[in-house]
C-alpha positions in Angstrom: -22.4 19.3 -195.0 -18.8 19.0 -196.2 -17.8 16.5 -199.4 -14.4 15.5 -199.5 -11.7 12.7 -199.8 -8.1 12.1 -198.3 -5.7 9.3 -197.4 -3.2 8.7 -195.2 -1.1 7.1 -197.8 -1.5 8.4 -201.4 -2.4 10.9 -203.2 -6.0 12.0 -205.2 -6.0 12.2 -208.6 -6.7 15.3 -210.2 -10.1 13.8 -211.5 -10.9 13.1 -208.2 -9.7 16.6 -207.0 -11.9 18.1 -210.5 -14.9 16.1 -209.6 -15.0 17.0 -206.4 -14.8 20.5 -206.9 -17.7 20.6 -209.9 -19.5 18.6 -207.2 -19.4 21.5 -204.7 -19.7 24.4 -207.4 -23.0 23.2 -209.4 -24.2 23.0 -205.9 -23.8 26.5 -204.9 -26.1 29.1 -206.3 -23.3 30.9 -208.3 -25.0 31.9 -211.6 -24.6 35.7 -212.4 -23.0 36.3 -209.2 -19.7 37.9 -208.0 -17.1 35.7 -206.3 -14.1 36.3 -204.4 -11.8 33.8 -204.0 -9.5 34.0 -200.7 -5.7 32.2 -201.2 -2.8 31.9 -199.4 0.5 33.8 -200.0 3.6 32.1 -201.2 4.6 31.5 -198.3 2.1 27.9 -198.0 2.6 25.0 -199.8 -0.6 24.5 -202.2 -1.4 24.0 -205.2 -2.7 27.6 -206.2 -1.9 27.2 -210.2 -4.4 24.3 -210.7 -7.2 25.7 -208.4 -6.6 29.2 -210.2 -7.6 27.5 -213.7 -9.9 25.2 -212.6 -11.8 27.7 -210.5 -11.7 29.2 -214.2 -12.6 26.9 -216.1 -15.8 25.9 -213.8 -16.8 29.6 -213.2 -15.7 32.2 -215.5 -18.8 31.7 -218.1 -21.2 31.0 -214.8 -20.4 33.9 -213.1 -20.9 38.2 -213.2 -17.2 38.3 -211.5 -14.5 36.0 -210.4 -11.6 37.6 -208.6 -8.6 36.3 -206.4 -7.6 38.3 -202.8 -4.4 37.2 -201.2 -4.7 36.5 -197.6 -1.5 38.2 -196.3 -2.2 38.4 -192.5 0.3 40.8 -191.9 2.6 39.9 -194.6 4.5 41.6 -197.5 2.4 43.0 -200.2 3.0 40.7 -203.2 4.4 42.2 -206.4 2.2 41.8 -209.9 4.9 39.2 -210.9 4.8 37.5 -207.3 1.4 37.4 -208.0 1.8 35.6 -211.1 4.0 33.2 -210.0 1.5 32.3 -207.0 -1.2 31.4 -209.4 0.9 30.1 -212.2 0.7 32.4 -215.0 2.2 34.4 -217.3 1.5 38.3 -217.5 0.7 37.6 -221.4 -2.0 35.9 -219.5 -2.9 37.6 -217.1 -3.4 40.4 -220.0 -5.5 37.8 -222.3 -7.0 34.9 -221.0 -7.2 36.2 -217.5 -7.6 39.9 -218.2 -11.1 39.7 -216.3 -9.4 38.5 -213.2 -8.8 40.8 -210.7 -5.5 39.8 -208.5 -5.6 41.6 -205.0 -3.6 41.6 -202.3 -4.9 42.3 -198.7 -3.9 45.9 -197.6 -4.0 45.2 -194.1 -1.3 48.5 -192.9 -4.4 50.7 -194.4 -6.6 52.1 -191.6 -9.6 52.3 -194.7 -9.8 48.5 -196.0 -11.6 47.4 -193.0 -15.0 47.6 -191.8 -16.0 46.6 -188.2 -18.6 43.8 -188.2 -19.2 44.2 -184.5 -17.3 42.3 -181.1 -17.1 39.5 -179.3 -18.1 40.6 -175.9 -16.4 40.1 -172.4 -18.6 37.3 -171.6 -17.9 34.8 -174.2 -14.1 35.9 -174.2 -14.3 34.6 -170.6 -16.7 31.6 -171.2 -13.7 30.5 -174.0 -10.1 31.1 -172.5 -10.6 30.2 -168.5 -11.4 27.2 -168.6 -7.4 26.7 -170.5 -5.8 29.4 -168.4 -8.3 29.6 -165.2 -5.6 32.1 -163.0 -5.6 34.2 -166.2 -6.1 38.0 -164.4 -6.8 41.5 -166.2 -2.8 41.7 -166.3 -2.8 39.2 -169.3 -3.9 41.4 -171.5 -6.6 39.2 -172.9 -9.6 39.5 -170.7 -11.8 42.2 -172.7 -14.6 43.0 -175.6 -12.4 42.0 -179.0 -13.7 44.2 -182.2 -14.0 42.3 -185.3 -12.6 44.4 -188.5 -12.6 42.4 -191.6 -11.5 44.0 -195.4 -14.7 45.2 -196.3 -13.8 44.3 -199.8 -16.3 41.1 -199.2 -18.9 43.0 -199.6 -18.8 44.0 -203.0 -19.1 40.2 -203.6 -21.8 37.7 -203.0 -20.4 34.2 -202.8 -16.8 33.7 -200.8 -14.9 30.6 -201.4 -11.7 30.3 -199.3 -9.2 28.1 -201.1 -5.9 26.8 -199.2 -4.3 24.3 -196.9 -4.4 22.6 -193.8 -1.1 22.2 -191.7 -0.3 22.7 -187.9 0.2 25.8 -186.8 1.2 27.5 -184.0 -1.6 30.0 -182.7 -4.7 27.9 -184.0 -3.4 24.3 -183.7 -4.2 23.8 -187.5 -4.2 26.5 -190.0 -7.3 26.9 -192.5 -10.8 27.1 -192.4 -11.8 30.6 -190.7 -8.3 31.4 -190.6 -8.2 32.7 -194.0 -10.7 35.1 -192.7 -8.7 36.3 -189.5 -5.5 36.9 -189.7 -5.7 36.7 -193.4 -8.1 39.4 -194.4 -9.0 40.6 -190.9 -8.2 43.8 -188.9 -5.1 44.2 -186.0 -8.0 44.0 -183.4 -8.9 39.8 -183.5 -5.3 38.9 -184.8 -3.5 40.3 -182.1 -5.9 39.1 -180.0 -5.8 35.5 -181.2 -2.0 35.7 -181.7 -1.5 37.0 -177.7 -4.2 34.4 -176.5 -2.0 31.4 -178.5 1.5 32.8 -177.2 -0.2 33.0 -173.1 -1.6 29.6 -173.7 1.7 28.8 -175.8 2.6 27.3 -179.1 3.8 24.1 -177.4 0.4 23.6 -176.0 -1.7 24.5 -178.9 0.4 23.3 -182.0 -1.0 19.9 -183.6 -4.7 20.3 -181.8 -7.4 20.8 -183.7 -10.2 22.4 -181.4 -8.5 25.5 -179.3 -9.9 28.8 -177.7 -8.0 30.6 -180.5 -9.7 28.4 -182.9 -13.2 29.2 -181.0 -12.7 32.8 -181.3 -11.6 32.6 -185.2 -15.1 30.8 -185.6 -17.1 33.5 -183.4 -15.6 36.3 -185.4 -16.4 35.1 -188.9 -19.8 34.5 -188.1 -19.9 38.0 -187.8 -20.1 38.2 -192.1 -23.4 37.6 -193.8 -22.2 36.0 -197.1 -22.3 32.7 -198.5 -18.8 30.7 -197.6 -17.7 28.0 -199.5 -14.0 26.5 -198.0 -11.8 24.4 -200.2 -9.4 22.9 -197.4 -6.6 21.4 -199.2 -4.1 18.4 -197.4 -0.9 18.7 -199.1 1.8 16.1 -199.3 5.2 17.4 -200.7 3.7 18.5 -204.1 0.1 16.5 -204.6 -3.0 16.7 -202.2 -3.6 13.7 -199.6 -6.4 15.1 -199.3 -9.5 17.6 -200.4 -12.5 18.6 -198.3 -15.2 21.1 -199.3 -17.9 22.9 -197.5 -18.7 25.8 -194.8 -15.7 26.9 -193.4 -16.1 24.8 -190.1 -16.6 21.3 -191.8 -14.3 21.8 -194.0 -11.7 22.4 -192.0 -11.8 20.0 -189.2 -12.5 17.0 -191.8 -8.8 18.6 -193.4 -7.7 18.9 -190.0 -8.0 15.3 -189.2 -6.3 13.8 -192.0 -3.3 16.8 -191.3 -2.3 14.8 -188.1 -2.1 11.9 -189.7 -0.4 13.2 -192.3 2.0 16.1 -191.0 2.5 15.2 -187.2 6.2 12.8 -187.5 6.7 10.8 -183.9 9.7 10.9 -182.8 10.2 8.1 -179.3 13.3 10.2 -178.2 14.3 13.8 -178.0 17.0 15.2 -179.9 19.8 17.5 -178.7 20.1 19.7 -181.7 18.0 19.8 -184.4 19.1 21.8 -187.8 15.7 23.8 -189.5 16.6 24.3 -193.2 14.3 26.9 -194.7 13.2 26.9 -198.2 13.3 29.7 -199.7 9.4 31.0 -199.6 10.1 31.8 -196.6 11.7 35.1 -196.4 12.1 36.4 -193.4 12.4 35.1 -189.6 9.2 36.0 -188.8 7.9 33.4 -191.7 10.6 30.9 -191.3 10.1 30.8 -187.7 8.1 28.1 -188.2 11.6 25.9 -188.6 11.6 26.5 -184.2 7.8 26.2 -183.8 7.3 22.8 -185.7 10.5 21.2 -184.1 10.5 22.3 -180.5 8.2 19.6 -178.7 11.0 16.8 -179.4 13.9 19.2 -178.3 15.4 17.6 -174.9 16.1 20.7 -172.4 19.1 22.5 -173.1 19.5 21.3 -176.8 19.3 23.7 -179.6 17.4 24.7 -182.5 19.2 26.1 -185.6 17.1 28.2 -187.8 19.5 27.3 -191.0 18.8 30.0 -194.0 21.3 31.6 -195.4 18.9 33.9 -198.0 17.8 35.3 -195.4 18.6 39.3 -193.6 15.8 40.4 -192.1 13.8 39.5 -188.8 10.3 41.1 -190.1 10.2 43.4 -193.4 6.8 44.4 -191.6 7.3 44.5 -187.8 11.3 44.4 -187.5 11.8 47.7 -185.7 9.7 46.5 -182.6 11.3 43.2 -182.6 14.7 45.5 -182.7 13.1 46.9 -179.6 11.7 44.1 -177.6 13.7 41.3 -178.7 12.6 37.7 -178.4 12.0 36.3 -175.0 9.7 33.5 -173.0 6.0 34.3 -172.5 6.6 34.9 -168.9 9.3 37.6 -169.6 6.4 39.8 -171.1 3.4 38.8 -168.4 5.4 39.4 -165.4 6.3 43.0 -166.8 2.6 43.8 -168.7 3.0 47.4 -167.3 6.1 47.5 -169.8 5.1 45.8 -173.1 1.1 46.5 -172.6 1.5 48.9 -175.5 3.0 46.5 -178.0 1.1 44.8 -180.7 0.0 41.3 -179.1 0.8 39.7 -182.6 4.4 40.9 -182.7 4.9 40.1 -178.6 3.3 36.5 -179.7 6.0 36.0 -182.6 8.9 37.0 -180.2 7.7 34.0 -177.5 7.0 31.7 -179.8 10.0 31.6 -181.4 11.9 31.5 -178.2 10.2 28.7 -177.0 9.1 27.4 -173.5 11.0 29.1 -170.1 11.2 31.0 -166.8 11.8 34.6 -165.9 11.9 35.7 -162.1 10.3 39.5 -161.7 12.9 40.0 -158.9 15.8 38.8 -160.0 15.3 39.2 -164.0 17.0 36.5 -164.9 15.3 34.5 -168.3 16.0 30.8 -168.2 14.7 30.0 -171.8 14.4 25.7 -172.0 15.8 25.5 -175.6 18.6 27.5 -176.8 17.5 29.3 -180.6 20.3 29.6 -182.9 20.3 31.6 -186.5 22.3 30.4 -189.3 21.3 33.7 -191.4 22.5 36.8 -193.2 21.5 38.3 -190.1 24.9 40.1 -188.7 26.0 38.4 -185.2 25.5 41.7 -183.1 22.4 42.2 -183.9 21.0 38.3 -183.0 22.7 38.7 -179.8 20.8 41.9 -179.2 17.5 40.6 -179.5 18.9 37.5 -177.5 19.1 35.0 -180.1 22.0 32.6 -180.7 24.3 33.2 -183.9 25.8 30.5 -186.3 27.9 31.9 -189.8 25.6 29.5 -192.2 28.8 29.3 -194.3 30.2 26.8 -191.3 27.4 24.3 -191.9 26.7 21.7 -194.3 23.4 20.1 -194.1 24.1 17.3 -196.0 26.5 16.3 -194.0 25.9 17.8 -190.7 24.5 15.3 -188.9 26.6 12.0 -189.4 26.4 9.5 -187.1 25.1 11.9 -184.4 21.9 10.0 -183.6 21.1 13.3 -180.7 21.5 15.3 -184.2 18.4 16.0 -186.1 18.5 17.4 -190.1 15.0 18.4 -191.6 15.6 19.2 -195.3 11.9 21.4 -195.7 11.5 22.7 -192.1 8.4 25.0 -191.6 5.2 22.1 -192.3 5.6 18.8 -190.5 5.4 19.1 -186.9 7.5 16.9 -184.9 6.8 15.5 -181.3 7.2 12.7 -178.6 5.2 9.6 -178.4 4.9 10.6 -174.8 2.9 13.3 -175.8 0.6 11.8 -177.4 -3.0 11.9 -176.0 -6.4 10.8 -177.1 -6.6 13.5 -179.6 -3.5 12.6 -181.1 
């Protein structure tokens, strides 16, 4: 059973958020054992530094270990002083106070961090994705057994607490919970998988709901490990929590989940024509700040344009760029009505490419891609090489966002792209 608090409005108090979190922790059986605590990168909004001490200050005299492992998915290794800066300390102490803290980050590009935990068979694949895509065929690439690998690090640990937030998201509907598990620490097998089976169903579908078949299969895989879970799912407004919920990984999240719609879904009555994505800077490159094209496309009237505005940035992927070089960024069905051709591609990196270029149509005979929404970057990104990969190209030192919308009421500026989701009150349903 989960514990927890949130409002709509408002903020907790870090007593509250403190109470709560002694609440949970002289609860679990903790004393003299080792505990691994699972975080976000830098590239969520959370307030890392204050559960980094805290989890500290509660645990460090309770407990035979107490280290941190950075769920990077597929992401960048972080640096020692990235690392720092994530949970808010100096490497005076991280040498001192902290020097019994291990610090990891997940080494997901090598083939000996992961153990397999077993599959998901055939069966229950079927029994979870036809009844949301019930003409899928064996051409989808998604109708067989999926292997669960998961960083067998876990396993020199016996209490896990996962510890990071809840926002929409464009695979899973709403990111934490089991997520942390897979992509975060888990093996190319379930997140290409999951990240295929989101992109076939697609982002504009799944974004914003909180029980989904990629969600489902998230769940199935992490009951694969046999240790103790404890998930801190944390709702963040701007720079303070809205709200905190803690218990198994499952609870948790859909009590954070909840409060996330109410807090990070913005209704818009209208579409927009054009709407202009500014990136902060965590986000790095495009396959991060994507998110400034998934969160925004729902309330994009057809034909209008997304710009992805962020001038620090010159790189597609600093982990998958090369394929995206190579395949370039197209609608779902430019991939599914050529399987034979992009079969051998990693599901995750095809999934980025069609979720960034949105809803649209390709005809197998003629080849001709009609994409709904035209996807513009405003990067350091050189012109050739966006129009290669059949993106649209803006020089970022033509646009002010301060003042480019005006009086445009069809033009749409969002100052922190990436978190809130925006859609139509049309789309709303009972969910919603």
């Amino acid at each position: 059973m989960s514990i927890g608090m949130g409002y709509k409005e408002g903020q907790l108090s870090w007593q509250e958020v403190r109470s709560l979190t002694e609440q949970a922790l002289e609860t679990a059986d903790l004393e003299g054992r080792r505990v691994l605590v699972i975080i976000p990168d830098s590239t969520r909004t959370a307030p890392i530094p204050e559960f980094f001490r805290l989890f500290h200050d509660l645990l460090s005299l309770r407990v035979a270990a107490l280290d941190f492992l950075i769920a990077l998915g597929t992401h960048q290794p972080m640096s020692r002083s990235s690392q720092n800066r994530l949970v808010g300390i100096s490497d005076l102490e991280r040498n001192t106070t902290f020097k019994d803290v291990q610090i990891l980050n997940h080494e997901w590009s090598k083939a000996d961090t992961f153990l397999t935990l077993g599959s998901i068979p055939l069966s229950d694949i079927e029994e979870i994705v036809t009844p949301y895509l019930p003409d899928l065929d064996h051409d989808s690439g998604l109708l067989h057994e999926v292997p669960v690998t998961l960083n067998k690090l876990i396993y020199d640990y016996d209490q896990l607490i996962i510890c990071g937030p809840t926002f929409p998201h464009e695979v899973v509907g709403f990111s934490g919970g089991n997520k942390y598990f897979f992509p975060g620490i888990g093996g190319a097998e379930v997140i290409n998988y999951t990240h295929w089976l989101g992109a076939v169903i697609t982002s504009y579908e799944v974004i914003g709901q909180a029980t989904t078949p990629v969600r489902e299969i998230i769940n199935r895989a992490a009951a694969f490990i046999d240790r103790p879970k404890l998930c801190f799912s944390l709702v963040v407004r701007g720079d303070d929590l809205a709200g905190l919920y803690i218990g198994g990984p499952e609870e948790a999240y859909e009590a954070a989940a909840r409060l996330s719609s109410r807090v990070h879904i913005k209704w818009l009555t209208e579409p927009v024509q054009e709407v202009l994505s500014v990136m902060p800077e965590m986000y790095d490159d495009i396959w991060t700040a994507a998110k400034g094209l998934y969160k925004m496309e729902p309330v994009v009237a057809d034909d209008g344009e997304v710009i992805v505005y962020a001038p620090h940035i010159t790189e597609l992927s600093y982990s998958h760029g090369d394929i995206l070089d190579e395949i370039g960024y197209h609608v779902r069905d430019y991939f599914l009505k050529q399987w034979d051709s992009f079969s051998q591609y990693p599901g995750g990196v095809l999934a980025h490419s069609t979720h960034l270029r949105g809803l649209g149509q390709f005809d197998s005979v003629t080849k001709v891609e009609k994409p709904r929404i035209k996807v513009t970057l405003a990067t350091r990104i050189p012109e050739e090489r966006c129009r290669q990969i059949s993106l649209g190209y803006r020089d970022p030192d033509t646009i002010d966002p301060t003042s480019w919308a005006g009086e445009n009421s069809s033009r749409l500026v969002i100052p922190k792209a990436g978190e809130i989701l925006y859609r139509l009150t049309e789309q709303k349903t009972s969910d919603s």
